[in-house]
C-alpha positions as CSV (number, residue, x, y, z in Angstrom):
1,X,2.2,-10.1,20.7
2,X,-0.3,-11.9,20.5
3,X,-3.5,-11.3,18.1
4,X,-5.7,-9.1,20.7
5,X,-8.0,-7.5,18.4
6,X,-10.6,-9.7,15.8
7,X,-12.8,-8.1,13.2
8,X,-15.8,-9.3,12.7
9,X,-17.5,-8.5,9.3
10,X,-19.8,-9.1,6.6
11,X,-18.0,-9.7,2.6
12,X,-19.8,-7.1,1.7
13,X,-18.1,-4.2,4.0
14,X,-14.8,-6.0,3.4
15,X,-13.5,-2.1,2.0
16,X,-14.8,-1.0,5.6
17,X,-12.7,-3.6,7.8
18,X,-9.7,-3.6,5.4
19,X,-9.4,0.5,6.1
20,X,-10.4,-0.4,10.1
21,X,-7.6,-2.9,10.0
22,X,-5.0,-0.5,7.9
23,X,-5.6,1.9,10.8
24,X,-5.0,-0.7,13.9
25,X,-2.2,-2.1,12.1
26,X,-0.3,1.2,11.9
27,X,-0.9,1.6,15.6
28,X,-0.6,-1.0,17.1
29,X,1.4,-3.4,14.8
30,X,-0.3,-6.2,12.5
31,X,0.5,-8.9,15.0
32,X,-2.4,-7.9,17.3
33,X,-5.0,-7.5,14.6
34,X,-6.7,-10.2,13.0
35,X,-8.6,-10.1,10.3
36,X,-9.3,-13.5,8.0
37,X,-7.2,-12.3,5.2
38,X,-4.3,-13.4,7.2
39,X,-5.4,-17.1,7.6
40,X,-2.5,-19.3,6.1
41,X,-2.8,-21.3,3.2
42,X,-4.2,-25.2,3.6
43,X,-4.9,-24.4,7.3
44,X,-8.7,-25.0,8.3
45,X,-10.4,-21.5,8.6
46,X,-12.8,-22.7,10.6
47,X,-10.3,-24.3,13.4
48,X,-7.7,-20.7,13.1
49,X,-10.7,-18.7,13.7
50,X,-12.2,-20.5,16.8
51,X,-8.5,-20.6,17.9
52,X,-8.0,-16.6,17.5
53,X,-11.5,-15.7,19.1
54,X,-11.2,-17.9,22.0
55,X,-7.8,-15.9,22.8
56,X,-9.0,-12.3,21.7
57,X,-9.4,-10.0,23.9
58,X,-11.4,-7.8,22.4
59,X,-14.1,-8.2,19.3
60,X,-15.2,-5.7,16.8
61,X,-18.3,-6.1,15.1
62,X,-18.8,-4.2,11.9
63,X,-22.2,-3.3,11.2
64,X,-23.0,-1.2,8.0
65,X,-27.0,-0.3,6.8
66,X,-28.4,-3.5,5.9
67,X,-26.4,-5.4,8.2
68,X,-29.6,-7.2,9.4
69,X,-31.3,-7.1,5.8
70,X,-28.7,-9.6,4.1
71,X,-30.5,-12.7,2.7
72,X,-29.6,-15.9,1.6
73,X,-31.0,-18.0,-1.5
74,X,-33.9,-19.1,0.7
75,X,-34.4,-15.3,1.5
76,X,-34.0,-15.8,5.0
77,X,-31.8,-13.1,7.3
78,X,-28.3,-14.4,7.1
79,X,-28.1,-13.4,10.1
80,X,-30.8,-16.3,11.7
81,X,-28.7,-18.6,9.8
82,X,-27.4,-21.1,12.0
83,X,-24.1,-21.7,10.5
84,X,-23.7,-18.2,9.2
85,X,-19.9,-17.5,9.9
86,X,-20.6,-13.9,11.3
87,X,-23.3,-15.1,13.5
88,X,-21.6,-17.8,14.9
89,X,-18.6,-15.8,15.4
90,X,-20.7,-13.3,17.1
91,X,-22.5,-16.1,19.6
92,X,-18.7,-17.3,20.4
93,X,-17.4,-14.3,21.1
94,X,-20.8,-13.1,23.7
95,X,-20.3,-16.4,25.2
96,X,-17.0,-15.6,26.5
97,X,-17.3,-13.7,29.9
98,X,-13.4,-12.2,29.4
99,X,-13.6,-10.8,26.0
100,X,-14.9,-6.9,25.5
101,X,-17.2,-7.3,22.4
102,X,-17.7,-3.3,20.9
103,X,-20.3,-2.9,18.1
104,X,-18.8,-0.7,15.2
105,X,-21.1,1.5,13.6
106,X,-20.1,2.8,10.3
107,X,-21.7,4.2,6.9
108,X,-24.5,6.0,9.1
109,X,-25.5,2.5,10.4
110,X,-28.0,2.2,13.3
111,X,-27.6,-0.4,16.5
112,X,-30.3,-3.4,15.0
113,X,-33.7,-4.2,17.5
114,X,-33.5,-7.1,19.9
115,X,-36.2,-8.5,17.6
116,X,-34.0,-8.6,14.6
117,X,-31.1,-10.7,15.8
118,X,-31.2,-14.4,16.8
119,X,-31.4,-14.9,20.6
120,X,-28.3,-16.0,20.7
121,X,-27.3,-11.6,19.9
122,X,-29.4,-10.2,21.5
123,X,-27.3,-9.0,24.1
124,X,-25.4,-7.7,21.6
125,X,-28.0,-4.8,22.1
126,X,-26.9,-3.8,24.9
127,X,-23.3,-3.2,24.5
128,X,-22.1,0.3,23.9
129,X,-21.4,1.0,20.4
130,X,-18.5,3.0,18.5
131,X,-19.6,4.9,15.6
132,X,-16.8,6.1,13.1
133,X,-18.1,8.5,10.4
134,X,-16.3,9.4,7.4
135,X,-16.3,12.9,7.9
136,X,-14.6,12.7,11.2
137,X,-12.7,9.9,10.2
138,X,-9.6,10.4,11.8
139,X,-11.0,11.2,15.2
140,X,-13.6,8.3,15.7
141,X,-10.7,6.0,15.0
142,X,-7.8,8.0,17.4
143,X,-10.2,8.1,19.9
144,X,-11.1,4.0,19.4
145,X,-7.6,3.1,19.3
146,X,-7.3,5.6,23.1
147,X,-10.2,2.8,24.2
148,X,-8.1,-0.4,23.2
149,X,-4.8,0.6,24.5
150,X,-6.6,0.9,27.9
151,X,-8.4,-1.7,27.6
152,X,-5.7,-4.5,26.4
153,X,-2.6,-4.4,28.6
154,X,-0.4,-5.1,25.7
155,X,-1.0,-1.9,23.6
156,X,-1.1,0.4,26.3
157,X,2.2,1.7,25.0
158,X,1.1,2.6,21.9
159,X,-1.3,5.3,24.3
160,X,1.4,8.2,22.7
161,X,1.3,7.2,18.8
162,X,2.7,9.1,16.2
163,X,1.4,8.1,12.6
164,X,3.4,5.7,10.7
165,X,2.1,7.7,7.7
166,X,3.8,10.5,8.5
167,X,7.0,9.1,9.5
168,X,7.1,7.4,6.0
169,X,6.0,10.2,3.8
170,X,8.9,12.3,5.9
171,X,11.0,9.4,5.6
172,X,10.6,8.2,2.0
173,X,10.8,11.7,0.7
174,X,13.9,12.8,3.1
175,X,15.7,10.1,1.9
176,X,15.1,10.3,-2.1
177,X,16.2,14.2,-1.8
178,X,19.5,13.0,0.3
179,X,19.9,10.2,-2.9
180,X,19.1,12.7,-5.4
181,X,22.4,14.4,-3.9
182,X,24.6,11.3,-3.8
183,X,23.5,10.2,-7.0
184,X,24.5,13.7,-8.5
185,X,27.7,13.5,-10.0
186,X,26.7,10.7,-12.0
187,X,23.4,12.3,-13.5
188,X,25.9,14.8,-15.1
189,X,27.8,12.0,-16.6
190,X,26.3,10.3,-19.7
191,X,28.4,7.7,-21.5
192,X,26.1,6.0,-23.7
193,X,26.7,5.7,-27.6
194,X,24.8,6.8,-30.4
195,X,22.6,4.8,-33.1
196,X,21.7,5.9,-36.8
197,X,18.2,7.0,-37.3
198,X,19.0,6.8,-41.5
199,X,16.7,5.3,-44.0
200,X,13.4,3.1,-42.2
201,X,12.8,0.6,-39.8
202,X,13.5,-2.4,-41.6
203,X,16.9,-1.1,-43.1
204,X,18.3,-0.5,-40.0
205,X,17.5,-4.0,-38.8
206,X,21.1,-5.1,-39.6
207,X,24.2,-6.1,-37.3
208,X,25.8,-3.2,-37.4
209,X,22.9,-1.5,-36.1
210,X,21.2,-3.9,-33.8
211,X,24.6,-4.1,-32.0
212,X,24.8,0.2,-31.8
213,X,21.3,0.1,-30.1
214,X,22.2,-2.6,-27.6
215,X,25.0,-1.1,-26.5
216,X,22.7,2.2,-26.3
217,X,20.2,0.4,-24.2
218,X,23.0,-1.3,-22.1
219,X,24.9,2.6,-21.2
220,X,21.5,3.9,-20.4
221,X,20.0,1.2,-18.8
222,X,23.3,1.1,-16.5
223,X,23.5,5.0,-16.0
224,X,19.8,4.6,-14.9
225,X,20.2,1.8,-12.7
226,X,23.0,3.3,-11.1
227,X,20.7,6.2,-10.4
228,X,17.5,5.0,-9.6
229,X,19.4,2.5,-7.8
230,X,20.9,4.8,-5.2
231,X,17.2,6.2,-5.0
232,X,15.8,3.4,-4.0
233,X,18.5,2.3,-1.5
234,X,17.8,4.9,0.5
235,X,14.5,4.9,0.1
236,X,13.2,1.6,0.9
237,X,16.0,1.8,4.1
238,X,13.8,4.9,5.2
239,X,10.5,3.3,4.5
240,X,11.4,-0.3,6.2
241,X,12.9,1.7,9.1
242,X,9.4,4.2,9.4
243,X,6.9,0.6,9.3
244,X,9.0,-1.5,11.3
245,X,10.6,1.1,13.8
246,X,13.7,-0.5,13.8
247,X,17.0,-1.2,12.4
248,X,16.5,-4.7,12.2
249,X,14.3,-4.0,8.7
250,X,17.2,-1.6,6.9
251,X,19.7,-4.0,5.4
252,X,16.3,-5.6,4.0
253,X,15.2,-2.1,2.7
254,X,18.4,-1.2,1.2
255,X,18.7,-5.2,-0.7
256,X,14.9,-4.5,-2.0
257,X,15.4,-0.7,-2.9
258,X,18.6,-1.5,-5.0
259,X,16.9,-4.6,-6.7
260,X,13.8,-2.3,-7.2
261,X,15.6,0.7,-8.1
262,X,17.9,-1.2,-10.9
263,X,14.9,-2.7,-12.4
264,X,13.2,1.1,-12.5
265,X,16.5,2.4,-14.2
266,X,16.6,-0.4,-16.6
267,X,12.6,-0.5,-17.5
268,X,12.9,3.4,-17.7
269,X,16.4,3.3,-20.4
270,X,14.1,0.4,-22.4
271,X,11.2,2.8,-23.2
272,X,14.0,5.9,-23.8
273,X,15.2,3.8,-26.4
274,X,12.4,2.2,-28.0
275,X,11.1,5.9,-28.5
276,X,13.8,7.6,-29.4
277,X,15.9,5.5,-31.5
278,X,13.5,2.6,-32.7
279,X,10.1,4.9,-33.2
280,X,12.4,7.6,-34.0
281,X,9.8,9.7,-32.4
282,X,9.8,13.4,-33.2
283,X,8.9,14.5,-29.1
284,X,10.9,17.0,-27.1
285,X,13.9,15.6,-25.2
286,X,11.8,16.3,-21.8
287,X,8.9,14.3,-22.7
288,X,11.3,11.3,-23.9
289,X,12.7,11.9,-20.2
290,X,9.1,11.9,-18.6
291,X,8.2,8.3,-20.5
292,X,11.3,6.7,-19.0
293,X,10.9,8.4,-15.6
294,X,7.0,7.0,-15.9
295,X,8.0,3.6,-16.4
296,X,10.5,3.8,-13.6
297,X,7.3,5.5,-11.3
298,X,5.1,2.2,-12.0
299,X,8.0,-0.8,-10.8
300,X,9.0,1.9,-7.3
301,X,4.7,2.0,-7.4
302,X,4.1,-2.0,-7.4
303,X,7.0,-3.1,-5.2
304,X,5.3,0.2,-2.6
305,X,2.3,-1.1,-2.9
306,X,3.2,-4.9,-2.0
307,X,4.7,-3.5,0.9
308,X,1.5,-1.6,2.0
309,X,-0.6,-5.2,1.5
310,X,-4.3,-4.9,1.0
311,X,-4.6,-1.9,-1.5
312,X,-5.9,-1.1,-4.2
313,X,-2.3,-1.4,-6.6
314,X,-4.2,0.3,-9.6
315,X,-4.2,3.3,-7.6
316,X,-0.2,3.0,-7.0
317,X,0.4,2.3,-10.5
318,X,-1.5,5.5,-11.6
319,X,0.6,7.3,-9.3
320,X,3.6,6.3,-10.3
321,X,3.1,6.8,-14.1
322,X,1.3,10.1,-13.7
323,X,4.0,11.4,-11.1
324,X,6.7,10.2,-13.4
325,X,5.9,11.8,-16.2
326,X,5.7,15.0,-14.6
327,X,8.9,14.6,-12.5
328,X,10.6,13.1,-15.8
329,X,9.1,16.3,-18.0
330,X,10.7,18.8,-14.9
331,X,13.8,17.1,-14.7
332,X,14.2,17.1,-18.8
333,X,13.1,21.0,-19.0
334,X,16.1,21.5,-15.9
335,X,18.4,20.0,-18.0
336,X,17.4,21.2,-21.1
337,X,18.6,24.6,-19.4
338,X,22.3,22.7,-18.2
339,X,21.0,22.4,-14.8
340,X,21.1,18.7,-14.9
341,X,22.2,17.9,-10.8
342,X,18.8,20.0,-10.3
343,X,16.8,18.6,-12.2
344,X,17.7,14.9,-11.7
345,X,16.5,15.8,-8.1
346,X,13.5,17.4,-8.6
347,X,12.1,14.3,-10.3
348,X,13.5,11.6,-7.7
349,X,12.3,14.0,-4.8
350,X,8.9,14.3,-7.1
351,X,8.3,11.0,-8.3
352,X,8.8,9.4,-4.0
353,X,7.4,12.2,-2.6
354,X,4.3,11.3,-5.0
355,X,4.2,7.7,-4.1
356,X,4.6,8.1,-0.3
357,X,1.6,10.7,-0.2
358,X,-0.4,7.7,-0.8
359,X,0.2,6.2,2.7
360,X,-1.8,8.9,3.9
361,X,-4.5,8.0,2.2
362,X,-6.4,4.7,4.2
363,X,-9.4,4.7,2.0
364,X,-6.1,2.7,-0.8
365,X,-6.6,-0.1,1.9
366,X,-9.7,-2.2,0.3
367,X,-8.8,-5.9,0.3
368,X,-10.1,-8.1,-1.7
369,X,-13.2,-10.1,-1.0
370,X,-12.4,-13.1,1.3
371,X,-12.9,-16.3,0.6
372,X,-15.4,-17.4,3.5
373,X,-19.2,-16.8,2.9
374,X,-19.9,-13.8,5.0
């Protein structure tokens, strides 16, 4: 398919277009959406954008507040520059008799006066507008994405939509609980060594020792692995499979979820270790199991939120450490009470179920600021 849909907008409601785009993307695929964030390195921006707008079929202008107000260093309106990039993607786009240019009102934004734009926008004036408010978010943009798949030919089968979000919350979460349940019988088994906590730091840094606690980290960090391993298998098999609806993205899903999950179980056995045997902490056995659930929680939160492109990752991250420690410190308090199958999936279902709630959430989309001087 291809790119039917251009964005036009200023740097400075980039957060604005990134959460437009997030939304067009899940509906109709990010091959008809084009927004310059997608431009590929050492091509000229300049020649790619001409080449996407002359072959659009439909423009979307994205006009905040003080759309019109924007100055350069001279002070002048930006927008009566003459090789301002919005303005002269705007005059290419009016030019073209079969392109459907919509004005996008957002942030409580008002259409400008004919008096404020160049002549070469004016008509720009007299185009119906679409406003999308934040309170009503999710109608404004259902009923916009209705208009485009009527309007272009190719997404008119996208007229009966259900959410990707959905489908990958459903999905992610589904398929750590049916892990959870694979992964069972080995979250009962625990075949990892023991080290000396005797005498201080520096007198157990001998051979004897140092060889006990590698072999400590290496049976943890393989149980977990293992584990987390299976977790993310399914996982990432379910999320590929609810973004790409179809089967051609699973075999990719389960190779990323086991690397992923591995690299969780071995991150999480690391800081077990570190607090248990080499701080010799004096914490509860749940809160040693929250800190390495945590540290598993942030690497499932950065590879998600690679995969969702354009967010904020901080957001992810905090996720994943916050809903780790809590599905580590329920897990550990399960099988502190010998109910160790239960608990081990109450904090996989916990920590994915946390993580996938976030693909409800398109206010994470806010890319960063492009290169171009908009």
């Amino acid at each position: 398919m291809s790119q039917s849909i251009f964005i036009c907008y200023r740097r400075t409601d980039s957060g604005w277009a990134g959460r437009l785009q997030h939304e067009l993307d899940e509906r109709f695929g990010d091959a008809a959406v084009f927004r310059d964030r997608s431009i590929p390195a050492g091509v000229s921006w300049r020649t790619h954008i001409e080449s996407v707008l002359d072959t659009c079929e439909v423009m979307l202008v994205m006009i905040g507040p003080s759309w019109t107000q924007l100055t350069g260093r001279d002070g002048v309106a930006r927008i009566w520059e003459a090789d301002d990039v919005v303005r002269q993607e705007i005059e290419r786009g009016v030019q073209r008799t079969d392109v459907l240019v919509i004005p996008i009102l957002f942030d409580d934004a008002k259409m400008p006066a004919r008096e404020q734009l160049p002549p070469g926008l004016q008509s720009l004036c007299d185009l119906q507008a679409v406003a999308l408010d934040d309170a009503r978010w999710d109608y404004d943009i259902e009923q916009l994405g209705n208009q485009l798949a009527t309007i272009v030919p190719e997404l008119k089968g996208s007229d009966t939509h259900v959410r990707v979000t959905g489908r990958a919350i459903l999905a992610m979460t589904g398929a750590a609980a049916g892990a959870s349940l694979l992964a069972a019988p080995l979250a009962t088994t625990k075949t990892w060594g023991q080290v000396s906590h005797a005498g201080t730091i520096a007198d157990r840094l001998n051979a004897g020792w140092i060889a006990d606690a590698l072999a400590r980290v290496g049976g943890i960090a393989l149980h977990m692995a293992f584990l987390w391993g299976i977790v993310g298998a399914l996982t990432f098999a379910a999320l590929y499979l609810a973004l790409r609806e179809t089967r051609v993205g699973v075999p990719a899903g389960v190779a990323v979820g086991v690397a992923s999950g591995a690299l969780a179980g071995a991150a999480g056995a690391i800081v077990y270790v570190v607090l248990k045997d080499l701080l010799v902490l004096d914490v509860s056995e749940p809160l040693l199991n929250g800190a390495a659930v945590a540290a598993a929680g942030i690497v499932f939160a950065g590879r998600i939120a690679a995969l969702a492109g354009g967010v904020d990752r901080s957001v992810y991250l905090t996720v994943g450490a916050v809903g780790g420690l809590c599905a580590g410190l329920l897990g550990g308090v399960l099988d502190d009470a010998n109910m160790n199958s239960v608990g081990w999936a109450v904090q996989a279902v916990v920590l994915i179920g946390a993580l996938a709630s976030l693909f409800a959430m398109p206010t994470l989309s806010v890319s960063p600021a492009p290169m171009l001087a908009r």
